[in-house]
N, C-alpha and C positions, 0 to 999 in steps of 0.2 A: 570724622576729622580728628586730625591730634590737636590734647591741650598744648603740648610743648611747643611755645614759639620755634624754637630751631628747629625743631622735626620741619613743622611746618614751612618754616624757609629753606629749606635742604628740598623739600617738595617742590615747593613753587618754582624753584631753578633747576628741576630735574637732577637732582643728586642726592638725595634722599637713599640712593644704595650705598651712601660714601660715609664711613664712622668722622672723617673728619669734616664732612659739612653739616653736622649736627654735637661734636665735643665742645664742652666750653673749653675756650682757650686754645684751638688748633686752629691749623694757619688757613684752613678753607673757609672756617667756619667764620675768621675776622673778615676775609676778604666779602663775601656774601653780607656779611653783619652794613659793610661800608657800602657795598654795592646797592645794597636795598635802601641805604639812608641818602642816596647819593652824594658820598662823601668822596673826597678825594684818594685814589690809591697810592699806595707807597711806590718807588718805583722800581721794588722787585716784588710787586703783583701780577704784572703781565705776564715778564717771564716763567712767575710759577705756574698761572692757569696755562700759558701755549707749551713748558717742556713735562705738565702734565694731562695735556691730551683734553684741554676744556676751551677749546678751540669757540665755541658758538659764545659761550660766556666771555672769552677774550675777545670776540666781534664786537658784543653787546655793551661791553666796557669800551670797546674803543672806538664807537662808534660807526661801526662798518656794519651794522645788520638795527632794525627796529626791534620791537616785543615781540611781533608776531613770530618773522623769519627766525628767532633766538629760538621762542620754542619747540618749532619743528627742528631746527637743528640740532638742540640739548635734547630735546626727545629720542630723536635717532640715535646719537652720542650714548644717550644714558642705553638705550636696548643696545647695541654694540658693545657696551661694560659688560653688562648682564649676561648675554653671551658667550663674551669671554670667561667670567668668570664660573659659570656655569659650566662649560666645556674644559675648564679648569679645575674643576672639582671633584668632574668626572675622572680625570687621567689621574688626581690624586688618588681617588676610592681603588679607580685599577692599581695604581701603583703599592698602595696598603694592601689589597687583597696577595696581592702577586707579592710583596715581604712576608706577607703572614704563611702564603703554602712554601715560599723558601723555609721560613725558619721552621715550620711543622715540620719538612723534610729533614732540615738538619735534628731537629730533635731523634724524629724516629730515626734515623742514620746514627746518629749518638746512645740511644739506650738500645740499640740492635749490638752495638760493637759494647758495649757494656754489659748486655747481657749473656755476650759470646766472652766478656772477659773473663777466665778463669781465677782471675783472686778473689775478683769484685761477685764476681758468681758464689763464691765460698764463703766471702763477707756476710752476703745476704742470707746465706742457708744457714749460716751459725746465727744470725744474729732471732731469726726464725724458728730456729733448734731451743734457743734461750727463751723465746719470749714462748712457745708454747710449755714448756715444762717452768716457765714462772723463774726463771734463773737469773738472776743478775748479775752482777758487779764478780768477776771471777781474778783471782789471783793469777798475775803472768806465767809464777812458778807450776800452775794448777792448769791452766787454759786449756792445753793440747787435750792430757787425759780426761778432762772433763768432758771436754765435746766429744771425744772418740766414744767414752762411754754413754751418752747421750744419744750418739748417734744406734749404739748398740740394741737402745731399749725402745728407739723411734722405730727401728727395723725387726723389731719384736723378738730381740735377742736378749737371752736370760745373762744376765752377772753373774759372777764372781764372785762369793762371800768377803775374800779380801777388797774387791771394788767396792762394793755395797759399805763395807765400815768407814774404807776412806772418802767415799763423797756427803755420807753422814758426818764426817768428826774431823779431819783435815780440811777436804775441801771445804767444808763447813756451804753446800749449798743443795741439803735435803730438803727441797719445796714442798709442799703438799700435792702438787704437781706430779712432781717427780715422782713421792711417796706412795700417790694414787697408782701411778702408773707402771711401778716396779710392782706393786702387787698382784696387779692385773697381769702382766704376765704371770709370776709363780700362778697363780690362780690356773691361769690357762693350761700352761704345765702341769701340772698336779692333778687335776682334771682329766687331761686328756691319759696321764700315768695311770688315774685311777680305772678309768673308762677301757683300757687297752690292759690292764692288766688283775687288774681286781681288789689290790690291795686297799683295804677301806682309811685304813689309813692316811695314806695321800688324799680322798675325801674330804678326809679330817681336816688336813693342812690347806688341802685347799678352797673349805669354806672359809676358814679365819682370812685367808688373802683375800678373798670372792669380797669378805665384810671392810680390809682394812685398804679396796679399793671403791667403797662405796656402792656397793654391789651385790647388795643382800639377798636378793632375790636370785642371785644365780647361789650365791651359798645354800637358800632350800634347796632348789634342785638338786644338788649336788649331794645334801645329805639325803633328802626323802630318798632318794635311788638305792644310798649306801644303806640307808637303815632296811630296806624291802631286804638285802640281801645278808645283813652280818648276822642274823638270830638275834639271839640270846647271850651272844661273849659280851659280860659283865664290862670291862673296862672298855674296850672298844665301841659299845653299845652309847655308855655313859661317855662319852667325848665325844661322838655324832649327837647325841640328843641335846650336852651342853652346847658346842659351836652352833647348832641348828638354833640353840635358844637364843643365844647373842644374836644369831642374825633376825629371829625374829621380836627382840628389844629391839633393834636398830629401827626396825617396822611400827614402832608401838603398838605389839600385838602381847602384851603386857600378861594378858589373864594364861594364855595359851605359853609364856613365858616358863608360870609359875610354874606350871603342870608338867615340862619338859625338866624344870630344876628339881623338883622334887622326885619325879622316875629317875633321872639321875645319880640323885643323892642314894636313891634307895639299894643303886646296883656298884655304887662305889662309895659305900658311906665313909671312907679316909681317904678320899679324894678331895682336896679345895676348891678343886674348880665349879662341883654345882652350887657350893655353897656359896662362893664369890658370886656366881650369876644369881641365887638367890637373894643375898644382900643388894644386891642391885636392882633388882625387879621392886621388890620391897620398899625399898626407899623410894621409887620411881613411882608406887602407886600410893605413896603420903604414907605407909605403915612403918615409922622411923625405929619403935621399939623391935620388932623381930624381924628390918634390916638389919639393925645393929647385933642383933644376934648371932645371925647368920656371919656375918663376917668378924666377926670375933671367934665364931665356929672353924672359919676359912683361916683362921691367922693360928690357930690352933692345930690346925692339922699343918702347916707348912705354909702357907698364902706369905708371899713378900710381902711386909706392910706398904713400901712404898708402893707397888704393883694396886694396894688398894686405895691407897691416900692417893696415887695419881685417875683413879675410876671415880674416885670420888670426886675429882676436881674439873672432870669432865662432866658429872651430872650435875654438881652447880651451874659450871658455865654455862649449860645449855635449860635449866630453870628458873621460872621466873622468878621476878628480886624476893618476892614476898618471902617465896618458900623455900628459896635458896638461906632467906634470914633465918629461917625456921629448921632448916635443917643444922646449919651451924651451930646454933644457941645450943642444940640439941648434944649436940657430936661434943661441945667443949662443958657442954653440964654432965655427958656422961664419964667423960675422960679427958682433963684438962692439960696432963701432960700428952700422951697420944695423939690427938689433933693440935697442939699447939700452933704447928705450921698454919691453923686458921687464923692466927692474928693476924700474919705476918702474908697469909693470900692476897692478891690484890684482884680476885673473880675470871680468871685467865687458864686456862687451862698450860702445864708445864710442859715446854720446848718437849718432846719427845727425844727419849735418855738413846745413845748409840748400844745399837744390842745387833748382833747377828741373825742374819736370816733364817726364817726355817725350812728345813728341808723336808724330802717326803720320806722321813724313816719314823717308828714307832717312836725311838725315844727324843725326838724333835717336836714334838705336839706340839702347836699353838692354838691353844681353845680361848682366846680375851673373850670375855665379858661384857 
């Protein structure tokens, strides 16, 4: 049984399904409150119980029906509500379900004709085109050739050396994305040049792409193959075994690094290149005094310093703090003017400078380190 008086009086008079014979303050709820006290009704009590359908309670108020005959009446009253409302709620739920498969259909009828729209079709592919190569925010004046070349390198279409500098340094929207995935092609190219025609060279070129797509392990393959076939030519030999060693720095296979820098060195000893890969093995395995060597050797024979101060700025960022401290201290005790750019590092490796692609001819090499 309910504590709540009014629940219970809404009960005792069969209407206990009605929010208003149980709210304080509603009009069924005073009427019943006086009826049960046997108080006198106002007199638009009658007409509210008769023109709302509480016919057995308007008996029992006006004396035309006893207690008993009232409850068999308000009993059947009250399951004829019930009833109705019940069968009421049903043709709601139908009528909700029966809105919900309209609007489903309208939906899919709307993104069918959207997706047959052709601008709104091109909206989405560009906008798709940008979010896979990591591209954002593009200048109006830029937009078109952006995306057409975009589109170029999604469809595994090689650039243009003139396209490649202007989406580096105008467009200004060389992602790492993007950077990944221009290399990847050359890579492929180059590969397949070397594979189909034998020049070991293109090898060459195309492990440095194979590495500066993150993809070091196709740059072994690519040179193990070359190196089975080139002999013994001295400079050629020595730019497969250095690319081959960068790519297996990238692996940190470190020790086997050393030994490819050093054969190297030994078949182009006025070459930079094994000696920059040596300076960087070196350093990479805590031996700071004859890294520094080495690349003091490399800047001697020709080595860009920037080309090495930016190698270098990559082995900190990716070093932990301790020893990244240690190396610094190192580099500005050995040469204070030379690294001074280390006061002034904030441990970030620098935006990569616009430079032109390399192509698959001898005097194009690209061996990084």
């Amino acid at each position: 049984m309910s504590h709540d008086p009014r629940a219970a009086l809404a009960k005792r008079y069969f209407l206990d399904d009605l929010p208003g014979a149980i709210q304080l303050g509603a009009r069924l709820n005073g009427i019943l409150l006086k009826v049960d006290a046997r108080e006198q009704l106002t007199q638009w009590s009658r007409p509210f119980l008769a023109s709302h359908g509480f016919h057995a309670l308007d008996a029992l108020v006006g004396g035309q029906s006893n207690w008993e005959t009232f409850q068999r009446a308000a009993e059947e009253e009250q399951a004829e509500r019930l009833e109705k409302a019940s069968v009421k709620a049903a043709e709601k739920v139908a009528e909700l379900a029966e809105l919900a498969v309209t609007r489903a259909a309208t939906a899919k009828a709307t993104f069918a004709a959207m997706a047959n729209d052709p601008v709104l079709r091109r909206k989405r592919e560009a906008k798709e085109l940008r979010r896979r190569f990591d591209v954002g925010y593009v200048e109006n004046e830029h937009y078109g050739r952006v995306m057409a070349l975009l589109k170029r390198i999604d469809n595994g279409q090689r650039l243009k050396e003139a396209d490649v500098l202007w989406l580096r340094t105008e467009a200004n929207c060389w992602t790492d994305e993007l950077h990944k995935a221009w290399h990847a092609l050359e890579a492929t190219a180059l590969t397949k040049a070397w594979e189909n025609g034998g020049d070991a060279w293109n090898a060459v070129n195309a492990s440095a792409h194979w590495r500066k797509a993150d993809e070091p392990e196709r740059a072994l393959g690519v040179t193990e193959a070359a190196l089975a076939k080139v002999g013994q030519v001295p400079k050629l030999r020595s730019a497969l075994l250095t690319t081959r060693g960068g790519a297996l720095r990238d692996l940190r296979r470190l020790d086997e690094v050393k030994s490819l820098g050093c054969e190297a060195h030994e078949l182009t000893p006025k070459d930079y290149r094994p000696c920059t890969l040596l300076g960087a093995v070196h350093f990479e395995l805590g031996d700071l005094v004859t890294g520094q060597e080495w690349y003091a050797k490399a800047e001697s024979l020709g080595a860009p310093p920037k080309a090495i101060d930016q190698d270098l700025r990559m082995l900190l960022a990716r070093s932990p703090k301790q020893e990244r401290q240690r190396i610094r201290e190192f580099l500005l005790r050995e040469d204070p003017d030379r690294f001074n750019w280390l006061n002034r590092w904030d441990g970030s490796q620098r935006p990569r400078a616009p430079r032109r692609p390399s192509r698959s001819t001898s005097n194009d090499v690209s061996r990084d380190v």
